[in-house]
C-alpha positions in Angstrom: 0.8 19.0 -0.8 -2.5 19.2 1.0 -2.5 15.6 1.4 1.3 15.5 2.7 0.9 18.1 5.5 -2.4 16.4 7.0 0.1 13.2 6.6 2.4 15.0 8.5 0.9 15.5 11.8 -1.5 12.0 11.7 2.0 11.1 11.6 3.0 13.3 14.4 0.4 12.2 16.3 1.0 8.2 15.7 4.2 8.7 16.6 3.8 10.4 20.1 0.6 7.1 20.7 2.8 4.4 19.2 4.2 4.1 22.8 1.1 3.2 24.8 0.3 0.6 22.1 1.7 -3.0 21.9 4.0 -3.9 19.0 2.1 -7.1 17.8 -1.2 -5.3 18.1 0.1 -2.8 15.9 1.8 -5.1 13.6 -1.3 -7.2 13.6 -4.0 -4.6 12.5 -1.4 -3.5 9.8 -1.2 -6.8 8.2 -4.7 -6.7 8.0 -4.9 -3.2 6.6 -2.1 -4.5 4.1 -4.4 -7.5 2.9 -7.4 -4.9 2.2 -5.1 -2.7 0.6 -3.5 -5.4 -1.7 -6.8 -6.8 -2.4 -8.2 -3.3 -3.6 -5.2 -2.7 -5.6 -5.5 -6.4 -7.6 -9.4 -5.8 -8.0 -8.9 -2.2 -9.2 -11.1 0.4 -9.7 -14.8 -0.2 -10.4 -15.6 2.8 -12.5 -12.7 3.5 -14.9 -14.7 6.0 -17.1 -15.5 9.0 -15.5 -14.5 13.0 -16.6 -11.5 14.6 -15.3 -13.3 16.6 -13.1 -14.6 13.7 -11.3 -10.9 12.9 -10.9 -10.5 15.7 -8.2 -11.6 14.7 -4.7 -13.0 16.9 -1.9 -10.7 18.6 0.7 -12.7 16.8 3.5 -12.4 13.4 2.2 -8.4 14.8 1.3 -8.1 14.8 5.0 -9.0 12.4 6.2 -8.0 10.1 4.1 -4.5 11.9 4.7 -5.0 11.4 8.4 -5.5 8.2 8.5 -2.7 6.9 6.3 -0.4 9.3 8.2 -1.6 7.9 12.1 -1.0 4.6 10.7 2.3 5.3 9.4 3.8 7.3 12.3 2.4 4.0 14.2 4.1 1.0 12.9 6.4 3.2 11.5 6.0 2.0 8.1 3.1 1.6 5.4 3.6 4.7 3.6 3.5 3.2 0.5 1.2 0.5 0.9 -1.3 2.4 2.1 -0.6 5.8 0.0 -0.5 3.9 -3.4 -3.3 2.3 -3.6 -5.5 5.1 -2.0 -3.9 7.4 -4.8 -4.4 4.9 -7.5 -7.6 4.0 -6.6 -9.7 7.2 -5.3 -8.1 9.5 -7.4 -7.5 7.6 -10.6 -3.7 8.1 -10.9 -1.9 6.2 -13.3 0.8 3.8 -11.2 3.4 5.3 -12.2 2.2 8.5 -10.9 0.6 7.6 -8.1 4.1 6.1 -7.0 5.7 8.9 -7.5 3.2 11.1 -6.0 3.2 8.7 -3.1 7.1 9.3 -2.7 6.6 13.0 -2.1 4.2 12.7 0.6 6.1 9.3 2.4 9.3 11.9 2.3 7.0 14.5 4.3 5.0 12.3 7.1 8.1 10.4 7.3 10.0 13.9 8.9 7.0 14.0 10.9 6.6 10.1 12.3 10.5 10.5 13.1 10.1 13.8 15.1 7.1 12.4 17.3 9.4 8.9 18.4 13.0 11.4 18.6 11.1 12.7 21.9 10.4 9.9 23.3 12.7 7.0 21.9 16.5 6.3 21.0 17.5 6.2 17.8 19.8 3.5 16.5 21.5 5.7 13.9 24.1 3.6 12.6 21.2 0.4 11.5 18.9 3.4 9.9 22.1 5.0 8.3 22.9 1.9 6.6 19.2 0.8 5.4 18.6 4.1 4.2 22.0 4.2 1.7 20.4 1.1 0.8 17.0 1.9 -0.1 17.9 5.1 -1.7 19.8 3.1 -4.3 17.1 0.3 -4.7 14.9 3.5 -5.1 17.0 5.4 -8.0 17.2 1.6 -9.5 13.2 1.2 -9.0 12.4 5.1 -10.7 14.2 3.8 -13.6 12.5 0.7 -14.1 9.3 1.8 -14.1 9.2 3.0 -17.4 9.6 -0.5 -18.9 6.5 -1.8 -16.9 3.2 -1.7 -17.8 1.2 0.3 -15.2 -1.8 -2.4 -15.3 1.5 -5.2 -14.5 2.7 -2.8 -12.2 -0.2 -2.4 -10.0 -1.4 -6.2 -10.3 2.4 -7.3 -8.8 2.5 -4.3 -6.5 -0.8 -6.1 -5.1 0.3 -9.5 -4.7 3.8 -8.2 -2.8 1.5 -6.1 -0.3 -0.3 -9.7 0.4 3.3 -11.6 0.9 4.4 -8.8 3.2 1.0 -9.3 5.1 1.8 -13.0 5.7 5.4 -12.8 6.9 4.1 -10.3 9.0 1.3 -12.9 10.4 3.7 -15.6 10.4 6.2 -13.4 12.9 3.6 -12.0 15.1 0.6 -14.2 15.2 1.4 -17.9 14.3 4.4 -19.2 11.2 1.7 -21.6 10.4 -1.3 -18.8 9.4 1.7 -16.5 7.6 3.0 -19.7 5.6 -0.6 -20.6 5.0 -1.3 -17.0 4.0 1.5 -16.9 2.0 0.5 -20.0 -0.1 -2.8 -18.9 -0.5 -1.5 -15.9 -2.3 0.7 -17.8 -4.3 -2.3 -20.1 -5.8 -4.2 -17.1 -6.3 -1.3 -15.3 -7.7 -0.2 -18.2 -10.3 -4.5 -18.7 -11.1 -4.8 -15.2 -12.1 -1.5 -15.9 -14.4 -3.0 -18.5 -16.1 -6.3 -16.6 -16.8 -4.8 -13.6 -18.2 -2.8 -16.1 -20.8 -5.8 -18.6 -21.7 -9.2 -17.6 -23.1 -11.0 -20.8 -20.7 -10.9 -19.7 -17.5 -13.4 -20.4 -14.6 -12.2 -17.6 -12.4 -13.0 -14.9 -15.2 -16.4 -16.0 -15.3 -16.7 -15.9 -10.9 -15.3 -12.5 -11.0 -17.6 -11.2 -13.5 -20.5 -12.5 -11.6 -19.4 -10.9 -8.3 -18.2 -7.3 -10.0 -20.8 -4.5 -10.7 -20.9 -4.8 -14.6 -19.1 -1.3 -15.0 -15.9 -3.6 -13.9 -14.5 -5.0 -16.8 -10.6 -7.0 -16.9 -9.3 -9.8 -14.7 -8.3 -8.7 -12.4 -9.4 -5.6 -12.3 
């Protein structure tokens, strides 16, 4: 909740802003916040074995952290999720499935607030968002069940790679098809190498990352 209502008016606030700013700009630094984000989530967290107390963050760092992800949302009008799950995942330790849901509370209460901040000052095409939201509440009730058949490690690793394939179809639209296709395939060889060294023992990569991880990391990745 405290989380959700700092959200709520970074949201506020990147809504009212989101006017003076261009749309590719805004696009642009999101893809690149996206590629961080999915990066974090497929390298996961370094230290995995701390108390529970050490679970619960400080209101400060609460804040801002709430802020940030809520300016950025009420921005580009999107990135709720890719932003909120990994932060929740990752800073706090939540297990996936609960960090998704978690993350669904707070997207439902910035969200309000992001749409109240453009309603002043921009139309509304109420027919395209009426239809796209009767479609993503059922992909959503579809989603919420399937997530008890997935393993949260799975879940976070494949929640990761399709942050970084939304990043490049975003590069590709607003920057330059050949970097988003080129993005894209990098992801894809990275994606289908990190396959291959979680199902055989030999693996070069395993050996890299281990090299470059504090040695509290342990897993591939992450």
């Amino acid at each position: 909740m405290l989380f959700g209502l700092v959200a709520m008016a970074g949201a506020y606030t990147g809504g009212l802003v989101a006017r003076f700013i261009p749309g590719t700009v805004l696009l642009v630094a999101f893809a690149v916040i996206m590629i961080a984000a999915g990066v974090a989530m497929l390298r996961g967290r370094k230290d995995t074995t701390g108390t529970e107390g050490d679970q619960r963050l400080p209101v400060v760092r609460i804040a801002l952290l709430g802020m940030a992800v809520g300016v950025i949302s009420g921005l580009v009008g999107a990135g709720g999720g890719f932003l909120l799950v990994p932060a929740l995942a990752l800073l706090t330790g939540l297990p996936m499935p609960v960090a998704v849901g978690t993350s669904l509370v707070v997207i439902a209460m910035q969200s309000f607030a992001g749409f109240a901040g453009h309603l002043a000052t921009e139309q509304i095409d109420w027919r395209l968002a009426a239809f796209i939201t009767a479609a993503a509440v059922a992909g959503a009730l579809i989603g919420g069940r399937l997530i008890a058949f997935v393993n949260p490690g799975t879940l976070r690793q494949m929640f990761g790679w399709f942050v970084l394939l939304m990043a490049s179809v975003i590069l590709a639209q607003e920057v330059n098809p050949a970097l988003g296709a080129a993005a894209a395939g990098l992801t894809l060889v990275a994606a289908g190498m990190s396959l291959a060294c979680n199902k055989y023992a030999h693996c070069p990569l395993r050996r890299l990352i281990a090299h470059s991880r504090p040695a509290a990391a342990s897993g591939w990745p992450g």
